[in-house]
Structures are given as C-alpha cells and as structure tokens.
MARZA-983803 format. One record per residue (C-alpha): residue in three letters; x, y, z. Coordinates in pm, whole numbers, padded with zeros to 5 digits, always signed. Example, Ala and Ser with C-alpha at 12.3 -4.5 7.8 and 13.67 -1.06 7.14 Angstrom:
BEGIN
ALA+01230-00450+00780
SER+01367-00106+00714
This chain:
BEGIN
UNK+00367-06525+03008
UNK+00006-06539+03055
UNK-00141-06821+03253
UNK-00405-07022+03120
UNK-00639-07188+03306
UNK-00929-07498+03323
UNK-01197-07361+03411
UNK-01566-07514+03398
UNK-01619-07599+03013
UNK-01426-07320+02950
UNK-01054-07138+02988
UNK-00945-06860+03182
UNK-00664-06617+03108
UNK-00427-06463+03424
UNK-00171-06189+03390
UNK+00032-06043+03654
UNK+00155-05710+03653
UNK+00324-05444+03899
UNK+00167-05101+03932
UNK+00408-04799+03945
UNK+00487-04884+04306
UNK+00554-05254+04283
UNK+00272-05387+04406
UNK+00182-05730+04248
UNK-00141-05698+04108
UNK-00304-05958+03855
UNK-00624-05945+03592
UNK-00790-06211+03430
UNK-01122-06293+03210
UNK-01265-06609+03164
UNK-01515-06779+02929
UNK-01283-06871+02623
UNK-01421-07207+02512
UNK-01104-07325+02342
UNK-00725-07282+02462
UNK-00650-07161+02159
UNK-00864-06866+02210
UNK-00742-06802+02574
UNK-00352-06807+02439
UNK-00454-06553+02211
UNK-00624-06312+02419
UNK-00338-06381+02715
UNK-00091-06270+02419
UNK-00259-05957+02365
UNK-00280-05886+02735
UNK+00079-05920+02794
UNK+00148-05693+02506
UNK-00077-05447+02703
UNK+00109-05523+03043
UNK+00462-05416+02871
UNK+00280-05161+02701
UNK+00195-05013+03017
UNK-00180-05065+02913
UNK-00330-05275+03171
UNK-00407-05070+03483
UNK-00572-05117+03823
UNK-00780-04829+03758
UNK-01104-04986+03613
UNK-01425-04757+03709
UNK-01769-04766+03624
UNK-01828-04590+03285
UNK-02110-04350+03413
UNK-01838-04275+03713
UNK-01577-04241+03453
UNK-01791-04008+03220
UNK-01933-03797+03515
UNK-01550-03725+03663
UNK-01380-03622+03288
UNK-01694-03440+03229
UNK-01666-03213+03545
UNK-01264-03212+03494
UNK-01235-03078+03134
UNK-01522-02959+03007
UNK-01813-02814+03295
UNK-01598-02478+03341
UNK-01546-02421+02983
UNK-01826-02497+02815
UNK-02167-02293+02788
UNK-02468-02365+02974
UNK-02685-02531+02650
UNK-02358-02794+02652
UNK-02357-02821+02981
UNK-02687-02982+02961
UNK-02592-03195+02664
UNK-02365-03372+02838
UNK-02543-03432+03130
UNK-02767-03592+02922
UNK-02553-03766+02794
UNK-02447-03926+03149
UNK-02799-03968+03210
UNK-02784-04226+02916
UNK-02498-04357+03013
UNK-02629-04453+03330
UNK-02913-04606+03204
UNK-02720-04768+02948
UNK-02412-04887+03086
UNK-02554-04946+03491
UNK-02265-05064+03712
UNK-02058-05146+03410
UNK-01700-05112+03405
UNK-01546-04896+03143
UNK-01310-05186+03090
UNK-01567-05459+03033
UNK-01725-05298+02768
UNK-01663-05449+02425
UNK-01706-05230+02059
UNK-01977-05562+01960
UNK-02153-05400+02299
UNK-02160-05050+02221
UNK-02265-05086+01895
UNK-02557-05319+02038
UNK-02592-04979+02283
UNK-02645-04764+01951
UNK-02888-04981+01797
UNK-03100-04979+02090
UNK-03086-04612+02116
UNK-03137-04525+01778
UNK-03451-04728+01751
UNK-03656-04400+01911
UNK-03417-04112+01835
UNK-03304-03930+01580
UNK-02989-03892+01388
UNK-02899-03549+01525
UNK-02913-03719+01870
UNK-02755-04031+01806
UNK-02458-03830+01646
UNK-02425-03586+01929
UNK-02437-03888+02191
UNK-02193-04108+02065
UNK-01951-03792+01985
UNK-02002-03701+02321
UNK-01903-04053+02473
UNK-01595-04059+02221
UNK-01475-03746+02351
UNK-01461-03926+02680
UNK-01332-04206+02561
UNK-01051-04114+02376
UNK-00908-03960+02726
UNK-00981-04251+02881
UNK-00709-04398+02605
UNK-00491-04157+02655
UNK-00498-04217+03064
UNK-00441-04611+03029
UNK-00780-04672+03144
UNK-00824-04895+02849
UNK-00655-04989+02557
UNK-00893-04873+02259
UNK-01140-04641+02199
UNK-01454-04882+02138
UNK-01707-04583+02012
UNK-01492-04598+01688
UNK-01562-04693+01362
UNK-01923-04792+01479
UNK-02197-04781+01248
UNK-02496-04546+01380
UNK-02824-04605+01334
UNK-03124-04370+01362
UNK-03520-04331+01379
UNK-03565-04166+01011
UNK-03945-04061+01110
UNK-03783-03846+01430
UNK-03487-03717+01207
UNK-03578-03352+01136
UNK-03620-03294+00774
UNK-03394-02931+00720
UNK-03592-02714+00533
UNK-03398-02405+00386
UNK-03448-02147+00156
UNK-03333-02070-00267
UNK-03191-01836-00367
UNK-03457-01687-00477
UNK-03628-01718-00212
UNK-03380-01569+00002
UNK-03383-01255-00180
UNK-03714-01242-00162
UNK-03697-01246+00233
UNK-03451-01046+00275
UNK-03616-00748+00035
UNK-03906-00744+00270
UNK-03717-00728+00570
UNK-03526-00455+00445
UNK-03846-00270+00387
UNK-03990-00394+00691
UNK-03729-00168+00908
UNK-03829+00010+01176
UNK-03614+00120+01526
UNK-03928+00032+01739
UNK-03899-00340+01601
UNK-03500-00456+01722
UNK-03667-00830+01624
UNK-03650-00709+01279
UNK-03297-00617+01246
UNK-03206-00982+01458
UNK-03380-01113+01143
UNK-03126-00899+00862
UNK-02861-00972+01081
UNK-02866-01385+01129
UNK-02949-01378+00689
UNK-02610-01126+00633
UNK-02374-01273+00943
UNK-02537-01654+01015
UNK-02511-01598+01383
UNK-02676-01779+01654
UNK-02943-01627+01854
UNK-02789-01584+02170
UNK-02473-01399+02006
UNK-02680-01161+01784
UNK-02858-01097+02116
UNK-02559-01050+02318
UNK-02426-00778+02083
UNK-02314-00426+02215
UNK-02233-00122+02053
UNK-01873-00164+02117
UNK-01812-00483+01935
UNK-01953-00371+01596
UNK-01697-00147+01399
UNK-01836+00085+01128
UNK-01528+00197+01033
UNK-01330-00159+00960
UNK-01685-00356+00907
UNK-01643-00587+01154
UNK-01850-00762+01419
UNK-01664-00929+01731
UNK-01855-01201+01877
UNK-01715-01267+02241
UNK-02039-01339+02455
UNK-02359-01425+02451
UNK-02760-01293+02631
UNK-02811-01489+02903
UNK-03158-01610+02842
UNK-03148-01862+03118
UNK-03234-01583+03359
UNK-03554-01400+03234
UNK-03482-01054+03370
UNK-03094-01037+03467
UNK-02937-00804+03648
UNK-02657-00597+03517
UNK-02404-00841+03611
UNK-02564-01138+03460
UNK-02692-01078+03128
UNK-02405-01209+02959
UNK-02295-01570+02925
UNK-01985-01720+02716
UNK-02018-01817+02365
UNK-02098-02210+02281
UNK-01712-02293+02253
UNK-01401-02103+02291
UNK-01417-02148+01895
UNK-01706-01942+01876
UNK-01508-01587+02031
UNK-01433-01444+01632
UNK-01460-01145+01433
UNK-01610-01181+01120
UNK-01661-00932+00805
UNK-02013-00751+00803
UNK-02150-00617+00442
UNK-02220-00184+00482
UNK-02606-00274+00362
UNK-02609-00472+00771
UNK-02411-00173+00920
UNK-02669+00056+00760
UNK-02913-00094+00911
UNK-02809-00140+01217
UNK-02688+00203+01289
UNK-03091+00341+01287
UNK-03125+00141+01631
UNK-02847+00354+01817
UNK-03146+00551+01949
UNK-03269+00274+02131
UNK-03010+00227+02383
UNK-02643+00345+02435
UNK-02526-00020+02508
UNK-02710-00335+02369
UNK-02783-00287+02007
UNK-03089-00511+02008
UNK-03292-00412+02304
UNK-03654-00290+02282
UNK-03648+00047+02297
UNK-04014+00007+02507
UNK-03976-00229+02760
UNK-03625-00221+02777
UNK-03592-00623+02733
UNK-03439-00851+02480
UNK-03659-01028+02257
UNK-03654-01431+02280
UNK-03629-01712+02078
UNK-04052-01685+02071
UNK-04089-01387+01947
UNK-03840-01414+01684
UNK-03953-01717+01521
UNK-04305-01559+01551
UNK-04223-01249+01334
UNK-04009-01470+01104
UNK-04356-01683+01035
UNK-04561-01327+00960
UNK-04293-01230+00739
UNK-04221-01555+00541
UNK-04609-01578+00554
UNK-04652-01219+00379
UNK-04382-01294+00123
UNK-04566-01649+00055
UNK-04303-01895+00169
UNK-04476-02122+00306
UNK-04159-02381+00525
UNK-04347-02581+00784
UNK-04031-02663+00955
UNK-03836-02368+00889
UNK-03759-02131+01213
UNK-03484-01873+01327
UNK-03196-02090+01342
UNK-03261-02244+01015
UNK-03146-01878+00832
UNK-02825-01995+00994
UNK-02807-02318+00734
UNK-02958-02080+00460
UNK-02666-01813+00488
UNK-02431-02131+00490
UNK-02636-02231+00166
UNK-02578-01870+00019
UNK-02226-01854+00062
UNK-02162-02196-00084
UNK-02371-02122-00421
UNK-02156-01795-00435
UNK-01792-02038-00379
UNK-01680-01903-00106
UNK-01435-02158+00089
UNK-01554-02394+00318
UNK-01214-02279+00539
UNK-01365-01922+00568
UNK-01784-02086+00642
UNK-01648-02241+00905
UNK-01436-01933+01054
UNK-01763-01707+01002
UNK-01961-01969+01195
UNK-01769-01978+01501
UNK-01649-02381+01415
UNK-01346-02543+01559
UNK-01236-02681+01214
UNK-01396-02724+00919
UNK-01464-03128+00958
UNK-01757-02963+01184
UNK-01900-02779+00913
UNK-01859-03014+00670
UNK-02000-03279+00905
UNK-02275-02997+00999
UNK-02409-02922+00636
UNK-02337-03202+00462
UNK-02660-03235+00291
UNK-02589-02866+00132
UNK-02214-02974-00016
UNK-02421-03289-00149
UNK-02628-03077-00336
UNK-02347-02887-00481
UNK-02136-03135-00564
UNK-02327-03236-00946
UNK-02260-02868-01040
UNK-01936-02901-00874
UNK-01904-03227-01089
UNK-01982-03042-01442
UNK-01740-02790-01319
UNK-01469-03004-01308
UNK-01597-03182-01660
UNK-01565-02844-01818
UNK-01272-02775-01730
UNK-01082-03130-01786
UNK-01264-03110-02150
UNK-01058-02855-02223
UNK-00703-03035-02141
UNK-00511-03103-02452
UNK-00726-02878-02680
UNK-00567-02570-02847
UNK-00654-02230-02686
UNK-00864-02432-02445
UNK-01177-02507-02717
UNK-01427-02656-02563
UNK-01429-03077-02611
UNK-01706-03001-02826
UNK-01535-02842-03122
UNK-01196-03108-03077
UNK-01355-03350-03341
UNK-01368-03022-03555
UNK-01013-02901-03506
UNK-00901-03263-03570
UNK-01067-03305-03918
UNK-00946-02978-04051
C-alpha cells in the first residue's frame, strides 16, 4: 500500500517499488492538502507500480525529446523535417527548462499551448504539439510515464499570423492552365514545373528531382523516389539528390498524356534531369518559380496576393475533389501516410464541399420510397392520383 504522510499543512504520498533487478527504489509527491486526496493519488500509483508503470527512468523532457528524436527519426527523415524538429526541441527547451518529463501535468501543457499560441499561428501550433505527441506517445510505450499528456488538448492560435489559403476556381484554373499550355517553350523548364505541379500536385523539390527514367510514356506513370537537393546551391554529381519528405512520399502516381506531351519537348535539354535549363545547366529554385507563376497569373488577371507555387498543390487537391475523386486515392497521389493527413491537411476544401455534398445526399434520400425513384417533388402528385 501506499504510505501517506504529514507533511507541513499538507500530505505526502510514498510508494516503493523494485526495478527489474530488485533494487528497492521508492517515489513520492507531496502537496495534497487533504488525506483524502493523497489516498487517492497513492491508489493510482500503486496501480502503476503493478502495472509496471512507475520507473526510475525520469529525464528531462528536452533530454528526452532530443534522444527519441536522434533514435527514430534524424536518419529517416528529410532535411526540411529535420529542422522542424529541432525546432521543435528548441521550444521545448525554452518551454519545459530542467523539467522532468514525469512532472509535467496535461493542466501544464495546455498552459504551454496557450502561451505559445498567443504569437504563432495555427499551422505552427499544430505541427509543434504533433511533433511533441509523437514523442510522447513512445515515451508511453517505454514506461517513462503513464499517459500521453499532449492529448485531447485544446490548441489555440494567433488568427492575425494564421495564413489565409488562397486557391484557385475552377474557372480560374482553366484559365491558368490554358496559358501555360500556350506559354510552352523548351528554353523555359520553369514553365513545364508550372503544368506539371497543376496536372500531378507535386512538391517542388520532387518535380525538381525528376529524371528521365522515372517518367513512363508508355504506362503514364511518374515514380517519385527522390528529391533536388537545394540545400547545396551547385552540387556535385553525387549530391544533387536528397530523399523524399517521408518514406510515404516514394509513389507512383497516374500522369494525364496532355503532361506527357508536354514534357517530352524538353528531352532536348538534357539526357538525364527533365527540368534542367538547357542554358546554364542549373535547376531553377523556389524564386524563380514563384516569380514566373506571378507574371503568368498577372497576364491572365488573377490577381491572389497570397497565392505562390506550393499553393497549386492545394488547388489540384481542390480540382480533384470537385471532380469526386476519393479522398483514399488524394492522399496516395500526394505522397500522405494515410488519409487522416489529408483530411487534416485540406480540411477547409472538404468544408466547402460538404453543402453540395449535403444536397447530394438530400436528392438522393428524396427519392427512397417513391416509385421509379420520382423525385420528392412529384410524391404529393403520385399520392393524389
């Protein structure tokens, strides 16, 4: 049983426990102001003792963070995530400084998250505490502490540093994507990186890693298994390729013929990267693409202050989900682990579909019960004659 003790104004709770060797070891908190509360608490740590919950490991969270981090995830992840997460145990340390994983309380994380979301934005809050659940939830799994306390908390967000998506109709779209098509020319690679992000929603760094060998004319595919390296600005042979974001991200993924038509007047450029200038034998950054994207938008009178490269990305998402296609096969095209991500990713898009969605389903439940499936509309008719 746990041992409750007098002490000051308050209680303290004891348990002892053997590690795996059978060395006596004992834990205890104080500051319960009535017995009743210490018994309580000293019941739920005995049901952690025989649960084999209650450990002698009990590190410093930043300490914690920075050893799972380099563990499981610095050797397989690419280098943009890389330097998420250590920013995320930059925060951490400033957060949490010389606080023991095992002393912090959900009430305190949550007062963490508040803090933190008072000067950044909802992308970033998201990302951080996903980050620090990841960790967590190993740290659950190890018996470094009995519950993950990042769940079920309630995040909180600067609204004015949230980025507003901007995105493109349908309409609109087409309208692009006409001009580009016109717009063609071998000397220009940018311009096919532009037809090939609306038609495939790829990221940058995979449209730029492309070779010759991992498009197939014949089947219509395009295998994405690397990436440019753009962290080096003039790589050498050996290290112009990097992995993709996630192992997730290695896929193959349909390509329409009006792409592979297209693509197939830059083979004159160079017999292995399809997207390097034929001129100075470099590939084109992030820069210059969202530069030639403005002109072109500009030209065509679409006039998105906050639209950019990556945001064709959410509008071929858009496309695709105004045409029904699955959200199982989005989120294969995009390179996601599952489709919670994509769902999570583009919410405000399904939100958007979902009153047409709704009149869909209206339609067609109208019609239950009614002969030859007549519209509701004409049921009062049938009925009266």
């Amino acid at each position: 049983m746990a041992q409750i003790v007098k002490k000051g104004n308050g209680y303290m709770v004891r348990v002892t426990y053997r590690d795996a060797t059978g060395k006596q070891h004992k834990k205890s908190k104080a500051g319960f102001k009535t017995k009743t509360q210490a018994r309580a608490y000293g019941a739920k740590m005995e049901e952690q003792k025989y649960g084999g919950i209650i450990s002698t490991k009990n590190p410093y969270f930043a300490d914690y963070y920075e050893d799972w981090y380099t563990a499981f995830k610095k050797n397989k992840v690419s280098k943009s995530t890389q330097n998420f997460y250590n920013y995320v145990i930059n925060v951490v340390k400033k957060n949490f400084p010389r606080k023991k994983i095992g002393d912090i309380s959900r009430h305190q994380y949550q007062l963490f998250i508040n803090s933190f979301g008072e000067d950044h934005s909802k992308e970033t809050v998201s990302k951080v505490n996903s980050g620090i659940k990841a960790c967590l939830k190993e740290a659950v799994f190890e018996g470094v502490i009995p519950r993950n306390f990042a769940e079920n908390i309630e995040l909180v967000w600067n609204e004015e540093l949230t980025r507003k998506v901007e995105y493109l109709s349908i309409e609109e779209l087409n309208t692009l994507t006409e001009y580009v098509k016109k717009s063609l020319r071998p000397a220009f690679p940018v311009r096919y990186m532009i037809l090939t992000i609306i038609y495939t929603g790829m990221r940058l760094s995979e449209i730029a890693g492309l070779t010759w060998d991992d498009i197939n004319f014949n089947f219509k595919t395009i295998s994405i298994t690397k990436t440019w390296n753009y962290r080096i600005k003039n790589p050498a042979p050996d290290e112009r390729f990097g992995p993709t974001k996630t192992p997730s991200s290695v896929r193959t993924i349909h390509a329409s013929q009006e792409l592979l038509d297209a693509l197939a007047q830059l083979k004159g450029n160079d017999d292995e990267m399809v997207f390097l200038n034929p001129t100075y034998k470099t590939m084109v950054g992030s820069s210059s693409v969202n530069r030639t994207l403005r002109l072109m938008m500009e030209h065509c009178g679409l006039h998105k202050e906050n639209f950019h490269f990556y945001s064709l990305r959410h509008a071929h998402v858009a496309y695709l989900l105004a045409h029904d296609v699955p959200l199982y096969a989005i989120s294969k095209r995009l390179g996601h682990a599952n489709m919670t991500i994509t769902a999570n990713t583009y919410a405000y898009l399904i939100d958007e579909l979902r009153a047409r969605s709704d009149k869909q389903i209206d339609d067609a439940l109208s019609q239950l019960g009614v002969p030859n499936g007549v519209p509701a509309s004409e049921k009062a008719k049938i009925s009266n004659d």
